[in-house]
N, C-alpha and C positions, 0 to 999 in steps of 0.2 A: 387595518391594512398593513399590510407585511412590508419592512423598510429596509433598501437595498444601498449597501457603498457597495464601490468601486476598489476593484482589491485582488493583488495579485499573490496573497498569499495561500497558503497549501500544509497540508499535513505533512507530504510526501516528498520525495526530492524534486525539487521542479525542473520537467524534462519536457519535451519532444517525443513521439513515435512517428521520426520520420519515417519509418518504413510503410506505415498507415497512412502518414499524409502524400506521401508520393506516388502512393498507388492510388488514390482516392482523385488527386490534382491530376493525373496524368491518365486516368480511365485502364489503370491494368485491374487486372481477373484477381479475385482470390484467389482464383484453382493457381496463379501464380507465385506466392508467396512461399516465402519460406517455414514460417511459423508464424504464431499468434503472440497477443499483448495483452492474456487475462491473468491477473494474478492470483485467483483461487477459485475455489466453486460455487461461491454468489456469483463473481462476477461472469463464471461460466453459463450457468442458469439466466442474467440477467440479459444476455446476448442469446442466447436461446429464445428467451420472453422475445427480445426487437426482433430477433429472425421470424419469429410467427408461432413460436408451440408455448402454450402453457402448460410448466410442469405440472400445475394441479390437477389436470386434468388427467386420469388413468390413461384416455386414450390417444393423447399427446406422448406419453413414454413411449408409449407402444408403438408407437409411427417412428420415432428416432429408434428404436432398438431394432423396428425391421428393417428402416434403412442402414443402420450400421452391419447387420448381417447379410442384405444384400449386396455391399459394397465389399464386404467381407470377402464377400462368393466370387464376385468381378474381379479382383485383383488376382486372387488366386485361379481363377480361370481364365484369364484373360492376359496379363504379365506375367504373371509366377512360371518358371519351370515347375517341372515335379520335385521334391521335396522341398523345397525355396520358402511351402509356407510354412517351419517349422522356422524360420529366421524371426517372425512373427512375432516381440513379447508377447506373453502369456496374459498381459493384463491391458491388453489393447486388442487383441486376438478375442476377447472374451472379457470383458470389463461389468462388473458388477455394475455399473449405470454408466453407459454411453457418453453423459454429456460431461465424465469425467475425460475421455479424448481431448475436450477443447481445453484442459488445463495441463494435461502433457504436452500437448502444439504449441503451450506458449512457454514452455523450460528452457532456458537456453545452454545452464548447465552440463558438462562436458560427459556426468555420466549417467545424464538422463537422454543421452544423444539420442540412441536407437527408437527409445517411447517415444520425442517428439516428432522424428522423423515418418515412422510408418502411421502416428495418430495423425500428421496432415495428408500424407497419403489418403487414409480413409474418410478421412473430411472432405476431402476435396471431391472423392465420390458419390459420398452422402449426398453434398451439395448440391448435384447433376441429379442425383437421384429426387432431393425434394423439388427440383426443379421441375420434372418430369411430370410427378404427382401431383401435384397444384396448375398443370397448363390447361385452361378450361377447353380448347381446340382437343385438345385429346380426349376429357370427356365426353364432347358430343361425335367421337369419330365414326360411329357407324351410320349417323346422318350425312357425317359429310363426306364419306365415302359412297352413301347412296347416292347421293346427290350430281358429287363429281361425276361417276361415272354413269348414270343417266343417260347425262348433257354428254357424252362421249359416245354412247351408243345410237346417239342420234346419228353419227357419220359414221361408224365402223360398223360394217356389216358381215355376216358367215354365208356363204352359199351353203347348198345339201351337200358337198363331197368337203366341207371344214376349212373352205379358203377364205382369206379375209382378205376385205376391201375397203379404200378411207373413198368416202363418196359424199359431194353434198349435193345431191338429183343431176348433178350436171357431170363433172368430170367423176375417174370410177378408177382409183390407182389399186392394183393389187398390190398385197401387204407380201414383204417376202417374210418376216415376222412379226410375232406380236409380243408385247410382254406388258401386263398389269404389273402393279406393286399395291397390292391391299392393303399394306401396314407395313411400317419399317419396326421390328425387332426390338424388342425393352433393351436389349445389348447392342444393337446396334445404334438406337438413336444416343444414349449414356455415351458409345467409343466417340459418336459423332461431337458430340457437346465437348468434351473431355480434351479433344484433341485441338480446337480451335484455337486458333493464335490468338485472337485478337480479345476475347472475353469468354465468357460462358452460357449464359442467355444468350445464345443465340437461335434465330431461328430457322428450324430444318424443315428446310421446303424439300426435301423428297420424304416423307411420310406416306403420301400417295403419287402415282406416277405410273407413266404411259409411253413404251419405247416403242418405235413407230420406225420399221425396218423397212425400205423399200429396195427393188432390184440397179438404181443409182443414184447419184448425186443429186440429179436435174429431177427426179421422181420427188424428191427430200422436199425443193424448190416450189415443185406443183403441187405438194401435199399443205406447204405454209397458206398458200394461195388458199387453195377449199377450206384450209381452217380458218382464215382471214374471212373468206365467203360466206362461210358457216356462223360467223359472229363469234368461233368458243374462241377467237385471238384475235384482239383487235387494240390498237393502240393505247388504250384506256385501262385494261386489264392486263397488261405484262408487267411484270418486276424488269424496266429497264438494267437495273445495276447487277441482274442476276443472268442477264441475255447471254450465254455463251456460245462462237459460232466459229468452232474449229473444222468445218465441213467443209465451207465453202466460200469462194474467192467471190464477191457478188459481183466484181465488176467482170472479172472475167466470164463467168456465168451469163451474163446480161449479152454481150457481144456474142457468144457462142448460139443463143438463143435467138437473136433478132437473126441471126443467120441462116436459122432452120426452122424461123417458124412459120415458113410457109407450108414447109413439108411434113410439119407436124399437123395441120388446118387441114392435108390432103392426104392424113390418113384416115381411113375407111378400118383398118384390124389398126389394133393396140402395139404402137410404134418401138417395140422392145431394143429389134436394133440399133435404129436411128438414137434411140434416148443414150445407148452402148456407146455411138461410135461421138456423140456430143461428150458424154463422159472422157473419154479419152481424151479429145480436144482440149475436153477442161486441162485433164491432168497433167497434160503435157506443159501448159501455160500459167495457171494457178500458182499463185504465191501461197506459200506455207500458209495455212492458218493456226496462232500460236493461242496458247491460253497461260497466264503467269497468275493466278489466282491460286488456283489449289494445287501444291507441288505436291500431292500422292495419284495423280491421274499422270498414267504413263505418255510418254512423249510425241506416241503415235496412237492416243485417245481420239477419235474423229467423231466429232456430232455438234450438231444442231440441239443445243438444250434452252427449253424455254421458264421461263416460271410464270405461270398463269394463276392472276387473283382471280377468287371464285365468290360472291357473294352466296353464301351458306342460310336457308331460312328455319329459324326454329319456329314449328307452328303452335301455334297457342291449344289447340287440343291433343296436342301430344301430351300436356302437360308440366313442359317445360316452366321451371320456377320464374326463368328470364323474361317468360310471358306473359305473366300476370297482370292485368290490367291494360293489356297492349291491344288495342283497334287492328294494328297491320303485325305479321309476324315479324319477331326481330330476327333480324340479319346481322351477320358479320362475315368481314371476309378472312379467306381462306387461302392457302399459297399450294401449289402442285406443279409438277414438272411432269415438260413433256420433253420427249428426246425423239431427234430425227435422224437414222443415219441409213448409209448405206451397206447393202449384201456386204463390201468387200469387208467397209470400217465395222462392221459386226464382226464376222469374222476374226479380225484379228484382232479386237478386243476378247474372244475368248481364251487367247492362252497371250504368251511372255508379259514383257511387262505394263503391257497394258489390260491386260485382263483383270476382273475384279477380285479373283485371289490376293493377287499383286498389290491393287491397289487398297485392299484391305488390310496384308502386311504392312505396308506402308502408315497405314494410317493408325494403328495399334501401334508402333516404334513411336513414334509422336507422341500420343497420347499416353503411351505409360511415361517418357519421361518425361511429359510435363506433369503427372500427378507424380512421380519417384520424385523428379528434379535428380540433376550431378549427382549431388551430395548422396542421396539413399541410392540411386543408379550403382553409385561404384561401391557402394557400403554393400549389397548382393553380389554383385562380381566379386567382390575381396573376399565376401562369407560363403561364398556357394562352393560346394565339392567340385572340381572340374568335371563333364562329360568325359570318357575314358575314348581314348581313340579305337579304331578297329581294330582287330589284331590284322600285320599283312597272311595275304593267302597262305603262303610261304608256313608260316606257324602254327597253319593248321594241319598243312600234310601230315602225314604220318612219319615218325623216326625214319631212316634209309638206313 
């Protein structure tokens, strides 16, 4: 039996890496940091090993080398101007073995600035990247994309001339649009991750999703109700802390309604106007509805956005490994968004600054400088050739 003192001596100078315990005590992100604390290529490798790859294994390199050249491709397509990736050293751009990166990121050295600076850059990538690859939800996505949208087609219907209707046998709202979301983007979920204030594992409930356009407000209202009726929303199954409801004033809604809902009971045709001239009412009375969670959604962003768990079944004759020996299929649940808004709040979400251009702008400025950080932000601005201005019109006339 192996015999243990107590003892606080050391090889090494005896320190602290408070910059590791403070991020660790306090729940910040790697993708935060400024650099790393490995002192050479064991201890690169042996941080690799606790992240989850063994280098022995041939086809563990090969997963880090493709994520280092995925990540490679993201920055320069994604942050970089045009020539900006020649700022790139040559040996982090192109490193004879990848997980020599993680002993650049921890130099602190004054002229190894540049290497440790863009090797956390792409670390920080990577990171999102092995994220990404390892999220089991994304490998069974084409089940739960069947699945989800199923259960969705049970209430959204086409007629023969391509109109759509949310209908659950009882009420019959025409759709002024529609829009599925079948998969969010390998680049878009990475910008998504990337950019998050708060960590990096996080999870992106719009993967799949369902925007659900009606001709007003009070339509939006009646649509939650048949989905409420319908059972796909029901109290049990929404992500409370995800609820966002910049549409609508509910108390004011509620009094505008009990007002005309007789004369909605005594219509006979599909109340277009009436639901118009209740809209207005609203508008005129409604208190702003704000939203302070995600600052890249424009000011005048208006909708009803749900997050709906979805219990996902993997059946045991599909094959599934998960089901091996299972009696009942297994299940797990699953996150998707629905969004409710109106003609007008459509609208103006397709152009200024609420449109998803915009909000996409927005959301890359974030997220490169949280992978650049200050430090490499201004180290590209100092190194980059300026844009040349236009010449005025004037300079191009011809001599007089």
């Amino acid at each position: 039996m192996s015999e243990f003192r107590p003892t606080l001596e050391t090889k090494r100078k005896f320190s602290l890496n408070w910059g590791y315990l403070g991020a660790m005590t306090s729940g910040r992100s790697a993708i935060d940091l400024g650099a790393l604390a490995l002192r050479n290529l064991h201890d690169a490798r042996e941080f690799v090993r606790e992240y989850g790859y063994d280098l022995d294994q041939p086809a563990a390199r090969e997963i880090i080398r493709n994520g280092h050249r995925e990540a490679v491709d993201f920055i320069i397509g994604t942050f970089l101007q045009p020539g900006q990736e020649k700022l790139i050293p040559r040996d982090v751009l192109e490193p004879g073995d990848p997980v020599q990166l993680l002993v650049h990121a921890s130099h602190q050295a004054q002229q190894q600035c540049e290497r440790r600076m863009w090797s956390c850059a792409i670390l920080k990538v990577m990171h999102a990247i092995f994220y990404i690859d390892n999220n089991l939800e994304l490998r069974h996505f084409n089940t739960i994309r069947d699945q989800v949208f199923a259960t969705l087609d049970e209430v959204i219907h086409e007629d023969d001339e391509g109109h759509f209707f949310l209908s659950n046998g009882e009420l019959c709202l025409p759709l002024h649009h529609l829009e599925r979301k079948r998969n969010k983007g390998r680049n878009s979920i990475l910008l998504k991750l990337l950019q998050k204030a708060a960590y990096l594992a996080q999870d992106i409930y719009d993967h799949l999703g369902v925007r659900l356009v009606f001709g007003t407000r009070f339509e939006c209202l009646l649509a939650l109700e048949t989905l409420q009726r319908a059972h796909i929303l029901s109290i049990t199954n929404i992500e409370p802390n995800r609820t966002r409801n910049t549409l609508l004033d509910l108390e004011a809604a509620k009094e505008i309604f009990v007002k005309y809902r007789c004369m909605l009971e005594r219509s006979h045709e599909y109340p277009t106007e009436l639901l118009q001239k209740m809209d207005a009412e609203l508008l005129a009375v409604a208190r702003r509805q704000t939203r302070a969670d995600n600052p890249h959604s424009g000011a005048d962003f208006s909708s009803i956005q749900v997050t709906v768990r979805k219990m996902i079944h993997l059946q045991a004759e599909q094959g599934y490994p998960e089901t091996a020996g299972q009696d009942y299929d297994v299940g797990f649940f699953f996150d998707y968004e629905l969004q409710l808004m109106d003609k007008e709040s459509h609208q103006r979400s397709m152009t200024g600054p609420s449109s998803h251009d915009a909000y996409k702008r927005r959301q890359v400025e974030t997220a490169r400088l949280r992978v650049f950080g200050r430090e490499l932000s201004d180290w590209i601005a100092a190194h980059s050739s300026p844009v040349p201005e236009p010449e005025p019109l004037a300079a191009l006339s011809p001599a007089a």
